[in-house]
C-alpha positions in Angstrom: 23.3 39.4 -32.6 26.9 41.3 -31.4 28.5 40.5 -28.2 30.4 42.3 -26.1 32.6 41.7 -22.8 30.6 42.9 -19.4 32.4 45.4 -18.1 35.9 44.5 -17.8 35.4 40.9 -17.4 35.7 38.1 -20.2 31.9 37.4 -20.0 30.4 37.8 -23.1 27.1 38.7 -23.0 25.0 39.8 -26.3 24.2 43.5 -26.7 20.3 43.0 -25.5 19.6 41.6 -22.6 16.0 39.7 -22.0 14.0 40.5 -18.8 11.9 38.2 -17.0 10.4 40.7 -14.6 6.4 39.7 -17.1 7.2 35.9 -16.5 4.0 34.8 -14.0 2.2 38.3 -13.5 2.0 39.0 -16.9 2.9 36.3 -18.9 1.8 32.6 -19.0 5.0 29.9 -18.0 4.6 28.1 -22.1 4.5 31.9 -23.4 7.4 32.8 -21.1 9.4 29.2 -22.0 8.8 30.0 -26.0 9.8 33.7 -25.3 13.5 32.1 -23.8 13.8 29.8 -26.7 13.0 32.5 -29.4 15.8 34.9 -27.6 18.0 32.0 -28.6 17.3 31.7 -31.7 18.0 35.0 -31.8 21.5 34.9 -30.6 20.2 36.3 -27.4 22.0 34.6 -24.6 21.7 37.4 -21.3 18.6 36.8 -19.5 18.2 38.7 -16.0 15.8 38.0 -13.2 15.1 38.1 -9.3 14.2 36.5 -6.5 11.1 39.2 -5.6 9.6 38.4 -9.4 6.7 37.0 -9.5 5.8 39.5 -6.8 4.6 36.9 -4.5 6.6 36.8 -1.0 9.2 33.9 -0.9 7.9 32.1 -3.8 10.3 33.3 -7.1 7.5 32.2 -8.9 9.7 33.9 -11.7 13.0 31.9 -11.3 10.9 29.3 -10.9 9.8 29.2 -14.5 12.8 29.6 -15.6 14.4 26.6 -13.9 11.7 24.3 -15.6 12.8 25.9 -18.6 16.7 25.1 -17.8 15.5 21.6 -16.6 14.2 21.0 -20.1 17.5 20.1 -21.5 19.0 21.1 -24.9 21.6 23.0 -23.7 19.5 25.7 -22.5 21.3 26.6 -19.4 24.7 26.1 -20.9 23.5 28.5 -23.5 22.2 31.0 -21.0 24.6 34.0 -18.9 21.6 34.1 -16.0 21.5 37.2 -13.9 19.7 36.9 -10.9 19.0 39.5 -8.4 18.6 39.5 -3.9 17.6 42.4 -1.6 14.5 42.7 -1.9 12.1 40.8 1.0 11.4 37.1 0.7 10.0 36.2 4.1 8.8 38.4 7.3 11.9 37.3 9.3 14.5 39.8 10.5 17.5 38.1 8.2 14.9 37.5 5.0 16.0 40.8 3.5 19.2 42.9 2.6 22.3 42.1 2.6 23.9 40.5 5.6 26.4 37.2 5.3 23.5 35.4 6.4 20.8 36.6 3.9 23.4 36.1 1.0 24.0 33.2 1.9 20.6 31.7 2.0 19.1 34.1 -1.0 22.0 32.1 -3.0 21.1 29.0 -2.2 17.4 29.3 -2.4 17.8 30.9 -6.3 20.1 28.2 -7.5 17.2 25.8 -6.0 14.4 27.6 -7.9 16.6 28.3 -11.0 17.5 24.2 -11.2 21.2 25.0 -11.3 24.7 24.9 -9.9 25.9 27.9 -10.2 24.7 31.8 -10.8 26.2 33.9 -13.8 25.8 37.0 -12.2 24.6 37.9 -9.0 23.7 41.4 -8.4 22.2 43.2 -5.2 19.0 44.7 -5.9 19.5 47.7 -3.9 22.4 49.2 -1.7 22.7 48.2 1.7 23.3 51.2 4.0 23.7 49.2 7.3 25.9 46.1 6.2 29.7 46.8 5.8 31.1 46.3 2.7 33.8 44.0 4.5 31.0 41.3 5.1 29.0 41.7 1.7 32.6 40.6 0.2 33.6 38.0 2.2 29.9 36.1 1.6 30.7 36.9 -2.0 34.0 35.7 -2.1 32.5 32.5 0.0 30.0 31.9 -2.7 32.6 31.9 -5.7 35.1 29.7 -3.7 32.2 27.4 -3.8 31.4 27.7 -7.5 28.3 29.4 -6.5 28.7 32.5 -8.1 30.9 33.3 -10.8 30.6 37.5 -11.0 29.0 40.2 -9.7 26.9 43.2 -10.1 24.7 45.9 -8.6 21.5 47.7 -9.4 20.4 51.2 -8.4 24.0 52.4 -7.1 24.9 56.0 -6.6 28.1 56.7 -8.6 29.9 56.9 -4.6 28.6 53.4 -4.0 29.9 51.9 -6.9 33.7 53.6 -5.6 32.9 52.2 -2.3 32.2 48.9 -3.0 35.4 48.8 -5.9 38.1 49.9 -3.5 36.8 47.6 -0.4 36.8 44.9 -3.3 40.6 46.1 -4.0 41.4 46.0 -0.9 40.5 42.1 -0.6 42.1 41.4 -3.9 38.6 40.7 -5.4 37.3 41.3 -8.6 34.7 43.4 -7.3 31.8 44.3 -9.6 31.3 44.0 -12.9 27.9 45.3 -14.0 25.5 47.8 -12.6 22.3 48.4 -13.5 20.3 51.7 -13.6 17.2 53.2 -15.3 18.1 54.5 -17.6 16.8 56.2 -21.3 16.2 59.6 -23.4 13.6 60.4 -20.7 15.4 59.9 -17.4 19.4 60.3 -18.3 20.5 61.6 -14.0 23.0 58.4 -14.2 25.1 60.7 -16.4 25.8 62.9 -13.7 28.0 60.3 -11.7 26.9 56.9 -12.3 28.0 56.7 -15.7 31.2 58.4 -15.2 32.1 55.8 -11.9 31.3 52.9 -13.8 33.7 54.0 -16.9 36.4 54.5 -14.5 35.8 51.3 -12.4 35.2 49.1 -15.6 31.5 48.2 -14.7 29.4 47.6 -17.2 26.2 49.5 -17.6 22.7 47.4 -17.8 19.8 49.7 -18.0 16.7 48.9 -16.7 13.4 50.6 -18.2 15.2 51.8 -21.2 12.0 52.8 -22.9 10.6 54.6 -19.3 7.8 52.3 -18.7 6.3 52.8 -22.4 6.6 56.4 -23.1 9.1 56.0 -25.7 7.6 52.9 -27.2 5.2 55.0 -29.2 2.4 55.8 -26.7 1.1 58.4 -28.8 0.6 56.6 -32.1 -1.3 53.9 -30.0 -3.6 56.1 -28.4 -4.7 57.2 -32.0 -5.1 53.6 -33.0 -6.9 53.0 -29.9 -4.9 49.9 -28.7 -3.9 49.7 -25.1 -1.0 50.9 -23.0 1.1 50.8 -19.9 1.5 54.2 -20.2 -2.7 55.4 -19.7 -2.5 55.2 -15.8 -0.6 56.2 -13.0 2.7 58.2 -13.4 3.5 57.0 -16.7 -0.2 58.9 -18.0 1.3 62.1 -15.7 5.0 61.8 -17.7 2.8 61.7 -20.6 1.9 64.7 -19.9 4.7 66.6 -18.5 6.6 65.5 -22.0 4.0 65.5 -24.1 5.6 67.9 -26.9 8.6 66.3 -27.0 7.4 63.0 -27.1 5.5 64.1 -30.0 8.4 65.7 -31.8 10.4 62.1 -30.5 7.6 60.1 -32.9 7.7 62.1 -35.4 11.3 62.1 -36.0 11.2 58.3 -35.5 8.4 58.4 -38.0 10.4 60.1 -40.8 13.4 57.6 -40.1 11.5 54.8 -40.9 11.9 53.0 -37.5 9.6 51.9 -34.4 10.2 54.1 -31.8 10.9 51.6 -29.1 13.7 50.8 -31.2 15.1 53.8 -32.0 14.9 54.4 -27.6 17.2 51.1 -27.2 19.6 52.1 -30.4 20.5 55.3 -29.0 21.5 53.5 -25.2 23.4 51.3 -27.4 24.6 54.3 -28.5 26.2 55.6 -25.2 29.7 54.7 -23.9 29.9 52.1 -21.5 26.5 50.8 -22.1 26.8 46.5 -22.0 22.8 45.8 -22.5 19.6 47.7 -22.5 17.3 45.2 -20.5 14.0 44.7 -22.8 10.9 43.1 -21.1 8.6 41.5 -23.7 5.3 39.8 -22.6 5.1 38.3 -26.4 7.1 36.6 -28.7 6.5 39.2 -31.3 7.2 41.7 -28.7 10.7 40.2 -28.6 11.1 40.0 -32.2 10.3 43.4 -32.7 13.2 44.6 -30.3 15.7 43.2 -32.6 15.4 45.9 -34.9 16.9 48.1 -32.3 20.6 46.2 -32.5 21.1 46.7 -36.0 19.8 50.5 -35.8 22.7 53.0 -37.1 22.0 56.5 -35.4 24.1 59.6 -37.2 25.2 62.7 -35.9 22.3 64.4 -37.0 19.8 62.3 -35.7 21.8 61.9 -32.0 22.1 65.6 -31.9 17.5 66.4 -32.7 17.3 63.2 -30.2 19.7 65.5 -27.2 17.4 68.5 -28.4 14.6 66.6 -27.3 15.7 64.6 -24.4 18.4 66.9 -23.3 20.7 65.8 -20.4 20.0 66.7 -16.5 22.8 69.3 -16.2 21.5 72.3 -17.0 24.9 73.8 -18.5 24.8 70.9 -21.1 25.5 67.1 -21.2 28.3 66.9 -19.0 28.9 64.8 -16.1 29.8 66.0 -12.2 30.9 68.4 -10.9 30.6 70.2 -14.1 26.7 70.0 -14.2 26.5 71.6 -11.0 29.7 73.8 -10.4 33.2 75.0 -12.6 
């Protein structure tokens, strides 16, 4: 497994990241435990979660299972950069939700409670916060690594502006601000190069995306809809993007086809493939689901190959793969 620093900090962190997001809904607690220890084994040592998984209101059923896995010893949490995640609603109490001093503060301590630890790797908001100032989000976060809390920090689903925004009020603090952000992001859905990309280059943040393979469709949905086996990708709007993308997705599994390679992996080789890029976040429900990802961090794309893959996929501006304001203006 290769490692590389997250963003501009010192962490390292190793080039896949392991998400927990199946841990409880769709994974059992001994699969998801043997899934954490295989992604050691591996070399894997980033794991991310949330407070909402589990999907049960105030439980964290999914930090949960993790903390009984840290609480089984053998240096599992020494081992482990853990990424955990608030915003989202874990009560039906005004201050239960977002990001006020007061929410932080208790989202904080009820994850380090669940996750059986003393301190958080990386905390990231969930979400952006339009009605809390970015003078208070700082000075909870700067509270939380005085106390040894926290150690860095990230965010997830940023606009490229709110990334600059929450940098220069960091700046102007003298706090490290964030180190991470984390965006969907793949061959299917590429809008973060417009602005988020370019922000997080200039700010040092390091790029995690989230649904790297856009829910399935790039895992090889077609090949296992001739072979009959099941898929997220049948219902709801990952069956209408099947659709919609259906001839390129085609082409996409063909080309993986005559390169020898699962197409899931060659999806997570090409993110690795893009600048700024820490971790694509892969989700297995199986241990062979996890081993089968590995594939993708030893995957060698050429110019030939990146160039049919931006054929297929090609980027959102429609004057060619370049990022703002020269997608949309001189």
């Amino acid at each position: 497994m290769e490692y590389t620093h997250l963003g501009r900090s010192g962490l390292s962190v190793s080039r896949l990241c392991l998400g927990t997001m199946n841990f409880g809904p769709e994974t059992s607690e001994s699969d998801s435990h043997a899934i954490m220890d295989r992604a050691h084994e591996h070399g894997i040592n980033f794991f991310d979660t949330a407070n909402v998984y589990g999907w049960q209101k105030g439980e964290g059923i999914t930090e949960q299972i993790i903390g009984r896995w840290f609480a089984t010893g053998g240096g599992r949490r020494e081992k482990t950069v853990i990424a955990t995640k608030l915003y989202g609603s874990m009560g039906d109490w005004p201050n239960e939700t977002f990001l006020s001093a007061l929410n932080i503060r208790r989202a904080c301590d009820a994850s380090l409670k669940r996750l059986q630890t003393d301190h958080i790797d990386l905390y990231q908001m969930h979400h952006v916060d339009r009605s809390t100032p970015w003078d208070e989000i700082w000075e909870a976060f700067s509270v939380l690594r005085q106390q040894g809390k926290v150690l860095y920090f990230g965010s997830s689903n940023f606009a490229g502006w709110h990334i600059a925004q929450a940098q220069e009020a960091a700046r102007a603090r003298h706090f490290l601000g964030l180190v991470s952000e984390q965006s969907i992001y793949n061959l299917l859905n590429r809008w973060v190069e417009l602005e988020v990309l370019p922000a997080a280059r200039h700010y040092g943040v390091g790029v995690i995306p989230w649904s790297p393979l856009n829910g399935g469709l790039l895992g090889g949905v077609l090949r296992k809809q001739r072979e009959g086996g099941a898929s997220r990708s049948n219902s709801g709007r990952s069956a209408e993007g099947l659709e919609k993308h259906r001839e390129s997705i085609e082409a996409y599994e063909k080309l993986c086809a005559d390169l020898g390679e699962d197409p899931a992996n060659v999806g997570l080789a090409w993110l690795l493939h893009q600048e700024g890029v820490t971790a694509p976040i892969i989700g297995p429900r199986t241990a062979e689901q996890l081993d089968g990802s590995l594939r993708a961090a030893e995957i060698k794309l050429d110019a030939e190959v990146l160039g049919k893959l931006e054929e297929l996929f090609p980027a959102p501006a429609p004057n060619g793969a370049k990022p703002a304001p020269e997608a949309y203006a001189w």
